[in-house]
C-alpha positions in Angstrom: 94.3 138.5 68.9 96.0 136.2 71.8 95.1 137.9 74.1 91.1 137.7 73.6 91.4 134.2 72.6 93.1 133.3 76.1 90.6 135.9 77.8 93.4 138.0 79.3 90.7 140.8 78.5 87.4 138.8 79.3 86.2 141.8 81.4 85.9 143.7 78.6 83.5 142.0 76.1 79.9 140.9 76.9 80.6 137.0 75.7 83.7 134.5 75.8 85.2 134.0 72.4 83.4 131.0 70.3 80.5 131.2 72.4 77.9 131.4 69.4 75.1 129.5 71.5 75.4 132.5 73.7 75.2 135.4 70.8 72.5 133.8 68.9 70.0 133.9 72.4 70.8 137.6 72.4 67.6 139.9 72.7 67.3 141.8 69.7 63.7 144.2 69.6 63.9 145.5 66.2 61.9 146.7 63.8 62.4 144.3 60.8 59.5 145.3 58.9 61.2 148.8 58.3 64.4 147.1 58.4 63.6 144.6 55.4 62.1 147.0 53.3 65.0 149.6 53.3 67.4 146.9 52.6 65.1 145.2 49.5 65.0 148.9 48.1 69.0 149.2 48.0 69.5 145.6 47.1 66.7 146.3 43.6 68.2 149.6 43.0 72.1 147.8 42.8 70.4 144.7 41.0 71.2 142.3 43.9 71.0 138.4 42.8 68.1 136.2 43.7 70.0 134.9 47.2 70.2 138.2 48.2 66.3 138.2 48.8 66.2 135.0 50.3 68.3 136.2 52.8 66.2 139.3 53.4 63.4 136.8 53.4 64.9 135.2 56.3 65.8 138.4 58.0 61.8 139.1 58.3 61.6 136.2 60.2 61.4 137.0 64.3 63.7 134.5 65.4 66.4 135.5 62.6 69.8 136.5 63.3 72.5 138.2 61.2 76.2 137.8 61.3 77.6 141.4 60.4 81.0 142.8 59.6 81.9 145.7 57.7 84.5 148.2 56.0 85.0 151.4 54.2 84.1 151.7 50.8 87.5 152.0 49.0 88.3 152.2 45.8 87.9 148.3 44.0 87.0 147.4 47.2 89.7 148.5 49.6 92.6 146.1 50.7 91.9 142.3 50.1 91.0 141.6 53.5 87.5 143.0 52.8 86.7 139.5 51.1 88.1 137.7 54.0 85.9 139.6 56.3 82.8 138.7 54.2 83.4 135.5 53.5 83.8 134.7 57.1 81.1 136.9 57.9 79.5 134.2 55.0 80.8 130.8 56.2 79.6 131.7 59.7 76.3 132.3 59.4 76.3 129.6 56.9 77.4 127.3 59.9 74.9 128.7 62.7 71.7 128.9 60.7 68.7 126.5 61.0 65.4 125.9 59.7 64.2 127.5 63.5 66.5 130.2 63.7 67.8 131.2 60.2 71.5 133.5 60.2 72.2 135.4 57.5 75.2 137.5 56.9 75.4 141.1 56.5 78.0 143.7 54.8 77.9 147.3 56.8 79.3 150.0 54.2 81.1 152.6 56.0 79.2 155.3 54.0 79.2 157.7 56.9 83.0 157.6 57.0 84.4 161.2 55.9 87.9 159.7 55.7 88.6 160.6 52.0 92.1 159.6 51.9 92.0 156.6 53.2 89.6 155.0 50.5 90.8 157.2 47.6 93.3 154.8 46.4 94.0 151.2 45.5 97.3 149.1 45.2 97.2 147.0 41.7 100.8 144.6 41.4 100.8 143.7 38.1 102.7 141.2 35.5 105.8 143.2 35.5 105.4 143.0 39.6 105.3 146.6 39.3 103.4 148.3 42.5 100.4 150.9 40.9 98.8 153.0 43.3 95.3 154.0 41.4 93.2 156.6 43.1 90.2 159.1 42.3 90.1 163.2 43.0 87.5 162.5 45.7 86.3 165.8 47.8 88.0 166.1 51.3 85.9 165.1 54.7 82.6 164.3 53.0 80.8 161.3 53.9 81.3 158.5 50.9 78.1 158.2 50.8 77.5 161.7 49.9 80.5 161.6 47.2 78.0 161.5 44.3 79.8 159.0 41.3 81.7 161.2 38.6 81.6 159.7 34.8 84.8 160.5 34.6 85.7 158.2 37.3 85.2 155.1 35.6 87.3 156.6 32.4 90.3 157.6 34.4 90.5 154.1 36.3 89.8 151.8 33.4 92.2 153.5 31.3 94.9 153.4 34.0 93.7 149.8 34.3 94.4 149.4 30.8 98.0 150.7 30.9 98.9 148.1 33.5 100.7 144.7 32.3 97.7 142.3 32.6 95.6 139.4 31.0 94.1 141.4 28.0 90.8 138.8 28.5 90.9 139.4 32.5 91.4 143.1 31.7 88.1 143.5 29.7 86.1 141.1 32.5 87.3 143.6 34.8 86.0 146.7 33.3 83.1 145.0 32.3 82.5 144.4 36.3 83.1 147.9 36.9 81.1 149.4 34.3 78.4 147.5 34.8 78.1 148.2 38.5 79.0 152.2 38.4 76.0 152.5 36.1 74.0 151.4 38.9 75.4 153.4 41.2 75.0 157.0 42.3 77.3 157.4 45.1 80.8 156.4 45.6 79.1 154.2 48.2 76.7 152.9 46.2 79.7 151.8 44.0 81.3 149.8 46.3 77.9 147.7 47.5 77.4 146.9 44.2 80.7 145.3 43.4 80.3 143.3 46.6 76.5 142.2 45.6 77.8 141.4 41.5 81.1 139.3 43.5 79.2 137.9 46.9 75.6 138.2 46.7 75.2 135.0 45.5 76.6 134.0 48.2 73.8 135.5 50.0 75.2 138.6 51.7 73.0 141.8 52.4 74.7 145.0 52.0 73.6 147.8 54.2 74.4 151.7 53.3 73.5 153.6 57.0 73.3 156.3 55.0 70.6 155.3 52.9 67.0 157.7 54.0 65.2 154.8 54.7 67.8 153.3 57.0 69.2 156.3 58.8 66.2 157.1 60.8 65.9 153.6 62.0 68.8 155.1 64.5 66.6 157.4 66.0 66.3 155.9 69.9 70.6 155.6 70.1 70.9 159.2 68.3 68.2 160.8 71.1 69.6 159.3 73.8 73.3 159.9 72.8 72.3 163.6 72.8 70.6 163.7 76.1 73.5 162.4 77.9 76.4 162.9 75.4 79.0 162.2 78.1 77.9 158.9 79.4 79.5 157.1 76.2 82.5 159.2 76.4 83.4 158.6 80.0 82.3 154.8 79.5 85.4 154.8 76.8 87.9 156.7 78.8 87.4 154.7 81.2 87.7 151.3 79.7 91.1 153.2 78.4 92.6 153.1 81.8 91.4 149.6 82.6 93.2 148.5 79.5 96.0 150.2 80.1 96.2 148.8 83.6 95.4 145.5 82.2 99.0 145.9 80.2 97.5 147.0 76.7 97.5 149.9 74.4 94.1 151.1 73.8 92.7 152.1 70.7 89.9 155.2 71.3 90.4 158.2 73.2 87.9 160.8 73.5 89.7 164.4 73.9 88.5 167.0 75.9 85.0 168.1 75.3 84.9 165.3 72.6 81.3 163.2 71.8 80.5 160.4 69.8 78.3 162.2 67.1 79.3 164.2 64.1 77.1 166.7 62.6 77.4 167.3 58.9 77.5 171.1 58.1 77.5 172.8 54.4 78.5 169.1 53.1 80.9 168.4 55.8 81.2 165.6 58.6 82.4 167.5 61.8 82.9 166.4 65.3 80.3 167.8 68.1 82.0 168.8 71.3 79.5 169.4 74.2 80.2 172.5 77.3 78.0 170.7 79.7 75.2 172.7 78.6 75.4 173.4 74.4 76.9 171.0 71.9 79.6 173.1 69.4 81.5 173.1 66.0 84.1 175.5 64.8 81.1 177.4 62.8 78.3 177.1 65.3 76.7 176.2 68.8 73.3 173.9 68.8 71.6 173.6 72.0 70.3 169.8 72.1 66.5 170.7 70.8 68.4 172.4 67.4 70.2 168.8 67.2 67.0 166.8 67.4 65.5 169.2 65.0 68.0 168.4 62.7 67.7 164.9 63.3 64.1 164.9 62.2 64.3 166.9 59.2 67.6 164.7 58.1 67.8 161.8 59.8 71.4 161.2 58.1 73.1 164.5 59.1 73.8 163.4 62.8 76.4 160.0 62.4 78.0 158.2 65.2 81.7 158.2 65.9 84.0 155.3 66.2 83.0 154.3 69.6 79.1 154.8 69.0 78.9 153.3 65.6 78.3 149.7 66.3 75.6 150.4 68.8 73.6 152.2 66.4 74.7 149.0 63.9 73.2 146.6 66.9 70.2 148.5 67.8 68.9 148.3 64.6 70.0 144.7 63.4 69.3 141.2 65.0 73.3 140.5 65.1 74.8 137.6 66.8 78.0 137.9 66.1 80.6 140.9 64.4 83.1 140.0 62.7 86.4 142.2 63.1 89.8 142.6 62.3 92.8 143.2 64.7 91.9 147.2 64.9 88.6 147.0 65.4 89.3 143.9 67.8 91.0 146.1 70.1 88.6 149.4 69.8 85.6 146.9 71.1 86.9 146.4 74.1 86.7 149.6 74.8 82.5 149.9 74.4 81.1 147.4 76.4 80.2 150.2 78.9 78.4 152.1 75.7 76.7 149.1 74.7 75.3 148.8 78.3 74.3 152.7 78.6 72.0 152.5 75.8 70.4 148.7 77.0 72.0 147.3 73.7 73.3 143.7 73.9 76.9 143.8 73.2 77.0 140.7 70.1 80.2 138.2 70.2 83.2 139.1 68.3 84.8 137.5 66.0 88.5 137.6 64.6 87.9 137.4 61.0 90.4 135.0 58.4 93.1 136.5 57.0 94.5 135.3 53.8 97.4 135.6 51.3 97.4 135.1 47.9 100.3 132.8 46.5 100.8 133.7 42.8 102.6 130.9 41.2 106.2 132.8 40.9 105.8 132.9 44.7 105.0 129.4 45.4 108.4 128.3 43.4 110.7 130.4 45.3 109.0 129.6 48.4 109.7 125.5 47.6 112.9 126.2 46.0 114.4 127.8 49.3 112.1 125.2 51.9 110.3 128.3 53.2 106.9 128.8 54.5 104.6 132.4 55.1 104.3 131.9 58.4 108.1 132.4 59.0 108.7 134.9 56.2 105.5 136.6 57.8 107.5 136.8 61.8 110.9 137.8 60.5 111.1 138.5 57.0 115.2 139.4 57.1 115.8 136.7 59.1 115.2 134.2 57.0 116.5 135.8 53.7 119.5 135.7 55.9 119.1 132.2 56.9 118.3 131.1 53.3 121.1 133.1 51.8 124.0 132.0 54.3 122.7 128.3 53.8 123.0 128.5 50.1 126.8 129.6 50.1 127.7 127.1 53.0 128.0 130.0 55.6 125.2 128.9 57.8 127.3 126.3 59.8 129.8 128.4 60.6 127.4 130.9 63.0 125.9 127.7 64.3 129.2 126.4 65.0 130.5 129.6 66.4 127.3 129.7 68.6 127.2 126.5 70.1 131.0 126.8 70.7 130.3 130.4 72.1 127.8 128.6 74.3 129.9 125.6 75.4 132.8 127.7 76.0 130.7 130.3 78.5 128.8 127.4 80.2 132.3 126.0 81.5 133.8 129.2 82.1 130.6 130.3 84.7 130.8 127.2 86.2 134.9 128.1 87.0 133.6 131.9 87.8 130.7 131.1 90.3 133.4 128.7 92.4 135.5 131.7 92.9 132.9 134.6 92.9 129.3 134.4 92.4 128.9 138.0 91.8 131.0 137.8 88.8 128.5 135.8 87.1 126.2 138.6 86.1 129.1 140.0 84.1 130.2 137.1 82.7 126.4 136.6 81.3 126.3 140.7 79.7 129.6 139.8 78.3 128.0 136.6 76.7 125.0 138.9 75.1 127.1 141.8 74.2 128.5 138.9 71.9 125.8 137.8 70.8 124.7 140.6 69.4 128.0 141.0 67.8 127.9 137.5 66.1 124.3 138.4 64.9 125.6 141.8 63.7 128.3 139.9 61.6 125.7 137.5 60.7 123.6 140.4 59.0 126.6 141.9 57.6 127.6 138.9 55.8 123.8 138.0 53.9 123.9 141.5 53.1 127.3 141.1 51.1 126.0 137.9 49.4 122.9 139.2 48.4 124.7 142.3 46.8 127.3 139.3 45.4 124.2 137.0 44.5 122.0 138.8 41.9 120.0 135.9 41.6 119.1 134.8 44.7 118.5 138.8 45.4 115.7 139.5 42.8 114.0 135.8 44.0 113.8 137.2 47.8 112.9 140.8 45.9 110.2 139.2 44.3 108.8 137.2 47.2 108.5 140.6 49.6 107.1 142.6 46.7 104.5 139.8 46.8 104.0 139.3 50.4 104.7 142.0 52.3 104.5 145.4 49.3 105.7 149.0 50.9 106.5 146.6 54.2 103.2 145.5 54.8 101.4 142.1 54.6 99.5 141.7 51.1 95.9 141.6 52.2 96.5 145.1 54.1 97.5 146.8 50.7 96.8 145.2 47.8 93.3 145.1 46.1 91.7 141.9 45.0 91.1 143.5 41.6 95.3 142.9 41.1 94.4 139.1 41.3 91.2 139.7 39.0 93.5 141.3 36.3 96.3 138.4 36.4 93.6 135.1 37.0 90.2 135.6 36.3 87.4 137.0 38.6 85.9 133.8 38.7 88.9 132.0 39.5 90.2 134.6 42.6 86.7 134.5 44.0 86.7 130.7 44.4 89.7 130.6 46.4 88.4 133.5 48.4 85.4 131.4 49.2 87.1 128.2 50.0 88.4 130.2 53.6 87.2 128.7 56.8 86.2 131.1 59.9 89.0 131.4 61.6 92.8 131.2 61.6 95.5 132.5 58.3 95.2 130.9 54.8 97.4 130.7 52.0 95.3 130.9 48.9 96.9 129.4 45.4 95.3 130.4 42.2 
């Protein structure tokens, strides 16, 4: 995230970061009529609110523009992070639209996505602060948006729901919520878009399903060209992958050996093509590039863009200004400018999206109690348990004494060793680190033995990590808004959720 806000990667994205005057002059040739009638069908088949077609109103308009982000369609919604990304996606357009050129924000389902196992699951922490994982017996690499919505489904999660420790009143808004929006749905997909348009349609978001049959064959110009020349985007990736690495950076895509950017979905299942230089090929079949189109024209939705093609079929067929991301995704994007480019498709600004982090009120005690704040917890979480627990039992100032002795002590004693031999001074300064570390070791040792000593003070810092950071990783990366619905209140969760501004971490009370 530094590093594109400071533009040490500049090269690698069409527009500077913040440069929204820029993104919303981008050229966007689109076909909205088509465009805004698909996306009015989905919204009346998932009973989308009333702000939902204003927006679409606005999107009919020629000098419109959409904000867009984007996510797989886990189970109650994924990680909590998805609501960040929308609301930003939200607030932003909010900010950038006029009466002349209206914004409106857009929600991209990852319905194509064959990933099963990543959006099987949820993470609910209930009263007890007991970590649940929930998850559904969803088939293995097919398409969510193919995954057709078992009855069952809804019994299984709302009675595991119900064996949770939760608000009994919360509990029945909750499985009101997801009743009501699973009888609307027939896909797993379609399940997901309607809890974001019953939660943030109000709110005016659009949701878009790719694989919907009016929508899919609005790809048609990136899906042709792609399999003309199915190695341009690939190289175009590969070599950005270099550049990055050069640059000093990890990147995120690599396209193996033979590899495109299309799948092909065979007998139900989303498969990778691989081209020879003359045929494109699966495991269970060759298709020379006229058997591809053919497909493409009798099922518009059986050929699906990878990774690094997906957002240029996104942008070819929306007006987007601006795409909101998280850190992944951040990082994956600089690696497609080159694929934008080969298929004339203006590369839209990107946008780090919020992050946020629910503080239940058993957190924000121990967090005053102890004088500590998430953004330290969040950089070293042992560190400052340590810090906190040494402090409490009047060890602290005997480290820092130690150290600041330790330092006075070797300052002198290299001043003494450089008058008689400056090339003793380099072993003078390993000596001083190899005790460092040994201090530091001590210093672990010893808030280790008082937390074992200190039940107390234990559970408190116990509590606070299964909070903030559950299974070692930070809350909105794991943990399902639908935990906060059960303990607060839809209502309540989504306020806070809303009150985010575009950019930057937030620490969201309830």
């Amino acid at each position: 995230m530094s590093a594109y806000r400071e533009q040490q990667l500049a090269a690698f994205y069409a527009l500077a970061p913040g440069d929204t005057s820029s993104a919303l002059e981008l050229p966007r040739d689109i076909d909205r009529q088509s465009l805004v009638k698909a996306l009015s069908r989905y919204a009346k088949k998932l009973a989308a609110p009333k702000a939902v077609f204003e927006s679409l109103e606005k999107l009919g308009e020629s000098d419109s523009r959409v904000v867009v982000t984007g996510q797989q369609a886990g189970l109650l919604l994924g990680p909590s992070y998805t609501l960040s990304k929308a609301v930003t996606a939200i607030k932003l357009a909010r900010d950038l639209s006029s009466d002349d050129k209206p914004v409106v924000p857009i929600f991209w389902v990852a319905s194509q996505d064959h990933d099963t196992e990543e959006i099987d699951h949820s993470y609910i922490l209930d009263l007890d602060e007991t970590l649940h994982r929930l998850e559904l017996d969803l088939p293995a690499a097919k398409p969510a948006g193919r995954i057709r919505l078992e009855p069952n489904w809804l019994d299984n999660l709302t009675e595991e729901l119900a064996g949770l420790n939760s608000v009994s009143a919360h509990l029945d808004d909750v499985k009101t919520l997801l009743s009501e929006t699973a009888a609307l749905s027939e896909t797993y997909a379609d399940w997901f878009a309607a809890l974001l348009y019953r939660l943030l349609g109000p709110q005016g978001l659009i949701v878009i399903n790719p694989l919907e049959p009016d929508v899919a064959p609005l790809f048609e110009s990136v899906i042709e060209r792609e399999i003309a020349n199915p190695s341009t985007s690939v190289n175009a990736i590969n070599e950005a992958a270099t550049a990055i690495k050069d640059a000093g950076f990890s990147p995120q895509l690599g396209r193996g050996e033979n590899a495109t950017n299309l799948f092909l979905e065979e007998d139900g299942e989303r498969t990778l093509l691989r081209f020879d230089g003359a045929e494109f090929y699966t495991e269970k079949a060759h298709y020379s590039p006229d058997d591809l189109l053919g497909h493409f024209k009798v099922d518009p939705s059986l050929i699906t863009p990878a990774a690094g093609l997906r957002p240029i079929t996104q942008d070819a067929i929306l007006p987007t200004a601006i795409t909101v991301v998280g850190p992944g995704e951040l990082r994956y994007f600089a690696q497609i400018k080159g694929v934008y480019e080969g298929h004339n498709v203006a590369m839209p600004l990107i946008w780090p999206r919020a992050s946020a982090t629910v503080l239940e009120p058993p957190v924000v005690r121990i967090m005053d109690k102890f004088d500590l704040t998430y953004e330290h917890l969040a950089a070293n979480f042992e560190a400052e348990k340590e810090r906190v627990l040494l402090r409490l039992h009047g060890h602290a100032d005997a480290f820092s004494e130690t150290l600041d002795s330790l330092d006075s002590s070797l300052e002198k004693l290299i001043h003494h060793i450089e008058a008689i031999d400056p090339t003793l001074k380099g072993s003078i300064e390993k000596g001083e680190g190899y005790l460092r570390r040994t201090l530091e070791i001590f210093k672990t040792k010893s808030a280790r033995a008082i937390a074992e000593q200190d039940d107390t003070y234990a559970r408190q810092f116990d509590r606070l990590e299964a909070h903030l950071f559950p299974l070692g990783t930070p809350q909105e990366r794991l943990i399902s808004p639908f935990s906060f619905f059960l303990k607060f209140g839809i209502v309540p969760v989504m306020d806070a959720f809303l009150s985010l501004r575009t950019e930057g971490h937030h620490e969201l009370q309830v």
